[in-house]
C-alpha positions in Angstrom: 83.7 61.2 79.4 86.2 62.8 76.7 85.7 66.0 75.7 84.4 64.9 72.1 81.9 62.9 73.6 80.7 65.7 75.6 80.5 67.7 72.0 78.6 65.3 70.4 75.9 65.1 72.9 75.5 68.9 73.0 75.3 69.2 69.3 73.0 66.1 69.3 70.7 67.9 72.3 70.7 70.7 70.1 69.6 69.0 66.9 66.6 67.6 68.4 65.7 70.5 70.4 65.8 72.9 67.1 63.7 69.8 65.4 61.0 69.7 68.0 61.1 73.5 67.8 60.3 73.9 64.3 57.7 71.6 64.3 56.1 73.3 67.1 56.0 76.9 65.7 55.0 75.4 62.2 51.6 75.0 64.3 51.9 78.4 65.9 52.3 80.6 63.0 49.9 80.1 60.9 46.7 81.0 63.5 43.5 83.4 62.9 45.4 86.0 64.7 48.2 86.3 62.4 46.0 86.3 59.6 43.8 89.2 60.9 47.2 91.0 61.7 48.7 90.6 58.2 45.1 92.0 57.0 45.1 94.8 58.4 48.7 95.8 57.9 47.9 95.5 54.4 45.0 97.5 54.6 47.3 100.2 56.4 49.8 99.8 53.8 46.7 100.7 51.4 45.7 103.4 52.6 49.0 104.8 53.1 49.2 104.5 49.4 46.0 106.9 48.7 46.7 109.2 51.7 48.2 112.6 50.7 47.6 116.0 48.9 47.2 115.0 45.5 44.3 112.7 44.0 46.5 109.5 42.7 42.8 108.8 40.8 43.5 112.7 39.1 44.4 112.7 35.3 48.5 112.8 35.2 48.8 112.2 38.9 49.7 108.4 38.0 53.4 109.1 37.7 53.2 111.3 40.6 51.9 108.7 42.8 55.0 106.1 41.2 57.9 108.2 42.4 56.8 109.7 45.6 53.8 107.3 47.4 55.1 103.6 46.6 58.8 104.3 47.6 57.2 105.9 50.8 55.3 102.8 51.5 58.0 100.5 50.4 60.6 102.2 53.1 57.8 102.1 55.5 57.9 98.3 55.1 61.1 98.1 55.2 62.3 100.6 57.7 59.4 99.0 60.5 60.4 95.4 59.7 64.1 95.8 60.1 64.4 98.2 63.1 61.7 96.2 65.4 63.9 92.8 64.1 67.5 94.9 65.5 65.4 95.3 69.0 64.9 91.7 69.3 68.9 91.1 68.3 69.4 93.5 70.3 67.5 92.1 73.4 69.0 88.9 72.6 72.5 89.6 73.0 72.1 91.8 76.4 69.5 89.2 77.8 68.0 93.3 78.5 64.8 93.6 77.4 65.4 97.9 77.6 67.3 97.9 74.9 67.3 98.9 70.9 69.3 101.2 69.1 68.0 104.2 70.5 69.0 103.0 73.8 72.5 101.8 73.3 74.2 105.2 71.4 73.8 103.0 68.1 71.7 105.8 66.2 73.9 108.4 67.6 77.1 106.8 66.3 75.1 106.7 63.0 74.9 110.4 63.1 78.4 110.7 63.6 79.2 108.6 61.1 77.0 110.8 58.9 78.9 114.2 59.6 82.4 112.6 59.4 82.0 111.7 55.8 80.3 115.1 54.8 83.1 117.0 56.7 85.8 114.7 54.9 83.8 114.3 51.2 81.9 117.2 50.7 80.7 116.0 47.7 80.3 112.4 48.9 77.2 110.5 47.5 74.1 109.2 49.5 75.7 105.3 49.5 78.9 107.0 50.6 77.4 108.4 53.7 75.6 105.3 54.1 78.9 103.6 54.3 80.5 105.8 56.7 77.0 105.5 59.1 77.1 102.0 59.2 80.8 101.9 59.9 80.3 104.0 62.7 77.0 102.5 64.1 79.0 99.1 64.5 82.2 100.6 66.1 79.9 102.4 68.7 77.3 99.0 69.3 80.9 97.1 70.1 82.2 99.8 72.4 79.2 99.4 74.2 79.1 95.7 74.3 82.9 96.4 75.7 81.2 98.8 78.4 79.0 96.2 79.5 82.0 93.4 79.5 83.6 95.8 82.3 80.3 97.1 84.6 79.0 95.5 87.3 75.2 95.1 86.5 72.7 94.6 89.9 69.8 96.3 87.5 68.9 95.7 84.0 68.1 99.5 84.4 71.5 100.2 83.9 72.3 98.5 81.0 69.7 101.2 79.1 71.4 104.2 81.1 74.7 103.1 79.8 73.4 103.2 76.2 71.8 106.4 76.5 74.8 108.1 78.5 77.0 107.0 75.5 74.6 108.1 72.8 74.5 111.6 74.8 78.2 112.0 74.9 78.3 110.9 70.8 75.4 112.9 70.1 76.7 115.7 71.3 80.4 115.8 70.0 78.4 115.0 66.6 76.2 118.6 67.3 80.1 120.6 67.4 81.2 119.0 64.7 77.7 119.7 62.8 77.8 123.1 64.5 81.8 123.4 63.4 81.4 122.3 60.2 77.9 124.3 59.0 76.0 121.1 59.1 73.8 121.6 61.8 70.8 122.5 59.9 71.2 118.6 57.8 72.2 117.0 61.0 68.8 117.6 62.5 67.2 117.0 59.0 68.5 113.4 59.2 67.3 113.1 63.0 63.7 114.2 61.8 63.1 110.5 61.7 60.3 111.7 58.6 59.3 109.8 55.4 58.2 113.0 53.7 61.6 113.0 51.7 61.5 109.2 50.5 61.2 109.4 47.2 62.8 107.6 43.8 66.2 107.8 43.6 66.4 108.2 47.2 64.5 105.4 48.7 66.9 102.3 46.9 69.3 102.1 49.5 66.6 100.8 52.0 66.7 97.7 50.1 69.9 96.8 51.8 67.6 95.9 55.0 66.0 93.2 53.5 68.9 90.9 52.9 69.6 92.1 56.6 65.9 90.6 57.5 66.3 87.7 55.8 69.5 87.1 57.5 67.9 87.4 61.1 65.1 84.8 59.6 68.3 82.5 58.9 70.2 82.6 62.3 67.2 82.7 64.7 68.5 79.9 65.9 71.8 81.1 67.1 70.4 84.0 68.1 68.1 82.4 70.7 70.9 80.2 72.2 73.0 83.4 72.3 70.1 84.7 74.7 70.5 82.1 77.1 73.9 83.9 77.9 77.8 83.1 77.0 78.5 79.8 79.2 75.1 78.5 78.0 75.8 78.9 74.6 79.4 77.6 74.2 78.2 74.7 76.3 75.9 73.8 73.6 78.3 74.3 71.2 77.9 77.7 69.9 81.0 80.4 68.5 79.0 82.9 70.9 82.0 85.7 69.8 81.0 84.9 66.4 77.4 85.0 66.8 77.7 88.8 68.6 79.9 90.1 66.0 77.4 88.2 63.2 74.5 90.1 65.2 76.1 93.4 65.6 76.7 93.8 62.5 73.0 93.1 61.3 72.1 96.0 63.8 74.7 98.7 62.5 74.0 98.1 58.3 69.8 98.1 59.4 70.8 101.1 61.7 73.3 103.2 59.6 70.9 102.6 56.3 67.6 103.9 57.9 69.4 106.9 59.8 70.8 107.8 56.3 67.4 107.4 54.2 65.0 108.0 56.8 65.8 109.5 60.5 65.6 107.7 63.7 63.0 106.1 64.3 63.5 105.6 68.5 61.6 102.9 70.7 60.4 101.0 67.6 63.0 98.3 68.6 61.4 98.7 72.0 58.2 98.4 71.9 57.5 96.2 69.2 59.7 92.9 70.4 58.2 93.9 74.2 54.2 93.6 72.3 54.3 90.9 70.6 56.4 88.8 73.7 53.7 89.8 76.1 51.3 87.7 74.1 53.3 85.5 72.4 56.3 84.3 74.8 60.1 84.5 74.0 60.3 81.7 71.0 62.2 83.8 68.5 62.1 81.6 65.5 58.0 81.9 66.0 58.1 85.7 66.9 60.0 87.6 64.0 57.0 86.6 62.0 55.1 88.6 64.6 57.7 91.1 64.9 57.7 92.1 61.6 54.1 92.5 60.6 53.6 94.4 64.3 56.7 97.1 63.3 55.4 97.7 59.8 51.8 98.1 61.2 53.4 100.1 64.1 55.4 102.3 61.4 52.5 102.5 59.1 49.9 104.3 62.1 52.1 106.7 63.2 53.2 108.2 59.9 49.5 108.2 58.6 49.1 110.1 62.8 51.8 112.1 61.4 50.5 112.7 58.1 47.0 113.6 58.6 46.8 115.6 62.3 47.8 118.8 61.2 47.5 118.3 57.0 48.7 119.9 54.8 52.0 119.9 57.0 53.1 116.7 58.3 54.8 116.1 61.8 58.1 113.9 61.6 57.2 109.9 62.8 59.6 110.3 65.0 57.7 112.9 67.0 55.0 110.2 67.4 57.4 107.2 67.8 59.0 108.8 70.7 55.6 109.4 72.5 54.4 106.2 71.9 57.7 104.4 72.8 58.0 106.8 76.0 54.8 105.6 77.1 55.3 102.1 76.5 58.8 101.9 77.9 57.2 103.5 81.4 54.6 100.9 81.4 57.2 98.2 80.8 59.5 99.8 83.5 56.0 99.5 85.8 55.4 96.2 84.9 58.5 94.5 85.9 59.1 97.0 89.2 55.2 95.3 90.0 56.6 91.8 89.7 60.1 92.0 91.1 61.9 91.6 88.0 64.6 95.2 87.8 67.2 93.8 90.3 69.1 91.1 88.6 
């Protein structure tokens, strides 16, 4: 059999695999569940609107409520629907389901992105810093992909540790230069990982993450063959180099955007893909549906946690992100030490 025969059959197995596919999760989507869910992330998004310390029914507050609640809401939207989607990438490209940009260094890199530029352009604008963040964030994602490419893995444990030994090493070189450089108080302004200072004028950028959304929604296909692993993939045909860089990418503008607008938001990428696969199974193209509704919902209760405990002060979503996500990742580490599944 010649080599182009063998081409054609892949890419003719593939065909009608990604057919039968699509018409399969045309009947999934669409259930009661989902309905319900995108109810009451609505009604979340809602009442995020009409939570806060001024009356948005008072006389004059209308213009009050324009500039500061709706670009809050709309970055929580955004912000919860991009990061849960980098998890799943994320996932995807490791075959690790213990990782997200919290765990691989990629928010930290962010950070150090963010402290380069203000150390070199002290006057540099917010899309500047955005520029250098998401820079950074994809040089440190590939240097960890690099990492993996050259360690022995006998535990998908260790693929997490990695990420989080590099992120500690970057994170702190970023606190000397922050320290060095009289930017320590802003560096751990950015890390707040808090909404309270989304407001117009500021919130625009976040934007950027929905073309990066709607790109995931375009090459969930790839992406899911990717997951099958590099011989897989090329066997079927795929430019799985291609496909990483295309992916990493996604992560580090969806990464260095949010760290510069928002914070970090840590575990969301976790715990978010881990939910709705519990429940729902690995089918990608069927899940970022899922995905997103569950990380704006996700986003949405823990700022309105954060918003309301101790009111009229507000604790950062991160705070609550991180207890939540500790929790979860725990349970997940649990769950698959129960059924045999750490050692590789």
């Amino acid at each position: 059999m010649t080599s182009t025969l063998r081409q054609d059959i892949a890419y003719t197995s593939r065909d009608v695999l990604v057919e039968d596919g699509r018409r399969l999760r045309r009947r999934r989507l669409w259930t009661p569940a989902f309905i319900i869910a995108i109810v009451i992330t609505l009604g979340l998004l809602g009442t995020s609107l009409l939570i806060g310390q001024f009356d948005v029914f008072g006389e004059g507050n209308f213009w009050m409520f324009g500039i500061t609640r709706v670009p809050r809401t709309v970055a929580l939207v955004l912000a919860g629907a991009s990061m849960a989607m980098c998890g799943v990438i994320m996932q995807l490209l490791t075959q690790n389901r213990f990782v997200e940009p919290s765990t691989t260094g990629t928010t930290e890199w962010a950070g150090l992105g963010l402290i380069l530029v203000m150390w070199l352009v002290p006057t540099a604008t917010l899309f500047e810093r955005m520029i250098g963040a998401v820079i950074m964030s994809f040089i440190g994602t590939m240097v960890f992909f690099l990492f993996l490419r050259r360690v022995s893995l006998k535990s998908s444990l260790i693929v997490p540790i990695i990420g989080i030994m590099l992120g500690a090493v970057v994170s702190s070189f970023t606190t000397y230069l922050a320290l060095m450089t009289d930017h320590l108080q802003t560096l751990g302004i950015w890390f707040q990982g808090s909404f309270t200072g989304v407001i117009q004028g500021r919130y625009e950028l976040m934007w950027i993450v929905l073309a990066v959304t709607v790109a995931v929604f375009i090459a969930a296909d790839q992406f899911t063959v990717a997951g099958l692993g590099k011989d897989m993939a090329t066997n079927v045909g795929l430019n799985y180099a291609f496909v990483l860089f295309i992916g990493t990418a996604m992560v580090a503008v969806a990464t260095g955007v949010t760290a510069t607008v928002v914070g970090t938001l840590p575990f969301l990428g976790l715990v978010v893909p881990n939910m709705v696969a519990l429940f729902r199974g690995d089918d990608l193209r069927s899940n970022l549906p899922w995905v997103c509704v569950v990380g704006i919902a996700t986003v949405t209760v823990c700022d309105l946690i954060g918003r309301t405990i101790i009111a009229p002060f507000e604790i950062p979503v991160s705070m609550v992100l991180g207890l939540v996500g500790g929790i979860v990742f725990v349970g997940l580490l649990l769950r698959q030490r129960k059924k045999g599944g750490l050692v590789t």
